[in-house]
ROSE-4610 file (N, C-alpha, C; in Angstrom, 1 decimal, always signed):
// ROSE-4610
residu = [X/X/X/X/X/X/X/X/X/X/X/X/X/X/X/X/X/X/X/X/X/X/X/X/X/X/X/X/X/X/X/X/X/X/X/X/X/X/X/X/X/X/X/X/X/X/X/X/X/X/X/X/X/X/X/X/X/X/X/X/X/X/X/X/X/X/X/X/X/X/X/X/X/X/X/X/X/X/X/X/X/X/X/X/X/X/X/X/X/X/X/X/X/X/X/X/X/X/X/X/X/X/X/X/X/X/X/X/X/X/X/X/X/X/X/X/X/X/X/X/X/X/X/X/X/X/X/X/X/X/X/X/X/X/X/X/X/X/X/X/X/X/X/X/X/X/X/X/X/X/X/X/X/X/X/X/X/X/X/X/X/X/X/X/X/X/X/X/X/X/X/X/X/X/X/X/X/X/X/X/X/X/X/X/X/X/X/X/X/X/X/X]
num = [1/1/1/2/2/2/3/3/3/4/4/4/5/5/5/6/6/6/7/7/7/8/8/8/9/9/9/10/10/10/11/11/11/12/12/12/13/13/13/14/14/14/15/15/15/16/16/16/17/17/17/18/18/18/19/19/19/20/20/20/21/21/21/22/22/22/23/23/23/24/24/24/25/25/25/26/26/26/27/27/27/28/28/28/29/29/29/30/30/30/31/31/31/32/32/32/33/33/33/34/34/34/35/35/35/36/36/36/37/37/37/38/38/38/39/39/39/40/40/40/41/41/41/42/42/42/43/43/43/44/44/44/45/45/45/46/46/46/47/47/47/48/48/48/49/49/49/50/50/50/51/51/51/52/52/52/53/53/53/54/54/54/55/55/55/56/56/56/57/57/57/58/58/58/59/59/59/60/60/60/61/61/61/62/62/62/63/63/63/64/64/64]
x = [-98.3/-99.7/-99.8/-100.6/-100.7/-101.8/-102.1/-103.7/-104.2/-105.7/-106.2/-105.8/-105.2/-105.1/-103.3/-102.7/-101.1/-101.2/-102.2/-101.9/-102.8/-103.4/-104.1/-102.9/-102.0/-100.7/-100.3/-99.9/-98.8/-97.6/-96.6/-95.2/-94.5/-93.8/-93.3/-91.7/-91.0/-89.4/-88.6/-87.7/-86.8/-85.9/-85.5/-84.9/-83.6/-83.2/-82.3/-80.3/-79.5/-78.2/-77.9/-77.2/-76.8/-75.4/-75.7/-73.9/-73.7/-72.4/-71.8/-70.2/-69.6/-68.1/-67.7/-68.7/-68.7/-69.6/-70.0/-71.0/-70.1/-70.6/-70.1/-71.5/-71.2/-71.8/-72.0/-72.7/-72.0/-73.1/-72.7/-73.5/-73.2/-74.4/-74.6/-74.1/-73.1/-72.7/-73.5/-74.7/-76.2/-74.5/-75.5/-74.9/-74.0/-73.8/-72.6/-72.7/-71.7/-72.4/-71.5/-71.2/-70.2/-70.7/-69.8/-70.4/-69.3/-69.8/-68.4/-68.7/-67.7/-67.7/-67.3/-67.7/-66.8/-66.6/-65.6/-65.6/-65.7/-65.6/-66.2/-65.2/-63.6/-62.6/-62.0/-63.0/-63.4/-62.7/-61.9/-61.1/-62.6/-62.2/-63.1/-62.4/-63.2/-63.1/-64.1/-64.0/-65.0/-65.1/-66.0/-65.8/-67.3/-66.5/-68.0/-68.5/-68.0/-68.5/-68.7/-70.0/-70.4/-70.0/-69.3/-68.8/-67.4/-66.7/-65.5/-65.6/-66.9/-66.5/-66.6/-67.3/-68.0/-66.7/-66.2/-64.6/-63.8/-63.7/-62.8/-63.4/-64.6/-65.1/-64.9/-64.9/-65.4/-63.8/-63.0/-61.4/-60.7/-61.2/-61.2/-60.2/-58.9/-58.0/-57.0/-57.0/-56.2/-56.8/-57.5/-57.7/-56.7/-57.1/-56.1/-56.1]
y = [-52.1/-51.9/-50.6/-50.3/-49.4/-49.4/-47.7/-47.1/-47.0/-46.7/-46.4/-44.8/-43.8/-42.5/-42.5/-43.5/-43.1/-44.3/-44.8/-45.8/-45.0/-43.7/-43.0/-41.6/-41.4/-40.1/-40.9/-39.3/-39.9/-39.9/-40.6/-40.6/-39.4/-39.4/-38.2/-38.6/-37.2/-37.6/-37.3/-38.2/-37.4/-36.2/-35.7/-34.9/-34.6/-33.5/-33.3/-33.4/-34.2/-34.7/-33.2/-33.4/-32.6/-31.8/-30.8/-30.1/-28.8/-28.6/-27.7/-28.0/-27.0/-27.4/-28.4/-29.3/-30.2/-31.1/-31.7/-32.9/-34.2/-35.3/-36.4/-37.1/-38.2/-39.5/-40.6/-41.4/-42.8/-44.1/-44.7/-45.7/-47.0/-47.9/-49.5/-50.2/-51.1/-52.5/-53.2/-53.4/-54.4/-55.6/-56.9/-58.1/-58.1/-56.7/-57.1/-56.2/-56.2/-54.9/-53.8/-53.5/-52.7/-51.2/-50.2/-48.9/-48.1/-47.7/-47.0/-45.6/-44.7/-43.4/-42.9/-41.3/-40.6/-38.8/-38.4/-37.0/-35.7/-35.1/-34.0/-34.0/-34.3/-33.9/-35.4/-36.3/-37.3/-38.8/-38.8/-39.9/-40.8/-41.8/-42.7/-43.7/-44.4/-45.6/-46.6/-48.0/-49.1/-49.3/-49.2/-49.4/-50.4/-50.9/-52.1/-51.1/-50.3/-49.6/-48.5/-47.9/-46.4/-44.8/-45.8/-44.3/-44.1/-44.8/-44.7/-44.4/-44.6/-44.0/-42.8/-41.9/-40.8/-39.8/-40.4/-39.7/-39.6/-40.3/-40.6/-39.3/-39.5/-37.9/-36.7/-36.3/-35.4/-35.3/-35.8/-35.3/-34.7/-34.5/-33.7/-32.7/-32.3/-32.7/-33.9/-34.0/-34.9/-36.8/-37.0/-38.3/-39.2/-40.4/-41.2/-42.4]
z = [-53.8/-54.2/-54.8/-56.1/-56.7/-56.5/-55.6/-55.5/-57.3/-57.1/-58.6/-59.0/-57.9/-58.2/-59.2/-58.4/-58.9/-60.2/-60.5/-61.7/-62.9/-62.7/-64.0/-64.0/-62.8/-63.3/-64.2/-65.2/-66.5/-65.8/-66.4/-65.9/-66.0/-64.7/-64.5/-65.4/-65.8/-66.3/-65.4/-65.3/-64.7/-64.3/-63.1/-62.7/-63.7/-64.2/-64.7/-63.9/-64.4/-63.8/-62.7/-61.5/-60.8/-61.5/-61.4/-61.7/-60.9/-61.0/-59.7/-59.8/-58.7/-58.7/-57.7/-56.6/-55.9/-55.3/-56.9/-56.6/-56.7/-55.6/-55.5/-55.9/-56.4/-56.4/-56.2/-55.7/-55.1/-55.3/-56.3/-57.1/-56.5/-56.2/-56.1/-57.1/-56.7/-57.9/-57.8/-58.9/-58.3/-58.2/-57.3/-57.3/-56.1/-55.5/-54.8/-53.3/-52.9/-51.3/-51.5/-52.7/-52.8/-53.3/-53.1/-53.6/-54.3/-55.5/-56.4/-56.0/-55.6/-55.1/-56.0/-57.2/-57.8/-57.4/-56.5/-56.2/-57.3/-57.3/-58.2/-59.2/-58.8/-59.3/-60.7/-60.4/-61.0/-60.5/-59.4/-58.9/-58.0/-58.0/-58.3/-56.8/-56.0/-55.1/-55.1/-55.1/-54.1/-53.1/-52.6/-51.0/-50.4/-49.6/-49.1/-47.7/-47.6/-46.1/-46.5/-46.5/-47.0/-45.8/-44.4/-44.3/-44.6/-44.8/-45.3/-46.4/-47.5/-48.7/-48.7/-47.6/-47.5/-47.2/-46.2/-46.1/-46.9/-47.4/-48.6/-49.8/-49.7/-50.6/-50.4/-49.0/-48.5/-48.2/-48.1/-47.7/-49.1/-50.1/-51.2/-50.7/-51.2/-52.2/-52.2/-50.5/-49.7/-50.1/-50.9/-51.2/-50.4/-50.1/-49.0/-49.3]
């Protein structure tokens, strides 16, 4: 339900991309239960269980 107050704001833009020397990401595969992980260093995993993918980030340099 859209109140009458948030349907007269103009649209806001978005947030400008995160950067740093250790930002992770971890994106939905619409269609599926899956989640693509990318570490800062740019190595990349799928994973259907988001705390394993989290480790798998966070164990940065030792990827497993």
């Amino acid at each position: 339900m859209i109140s009458a107050a948030s349907a007269t704001e103009p649209a806001r833009e978005m947030a400008p991309a995160v950067t740093g020397t250790s930002v992770y990401r971890v994106d939905w595969l619409p269609g599926t239960d899956r989640l693509l992980g990318t570490c800062h260093c740019g190595a990349v995993i799928v994973a259907d269980d988001p705390v394993r993918l989290w480790e798998w980030l966070l164990s940065h340099p030792d990827h497993r």
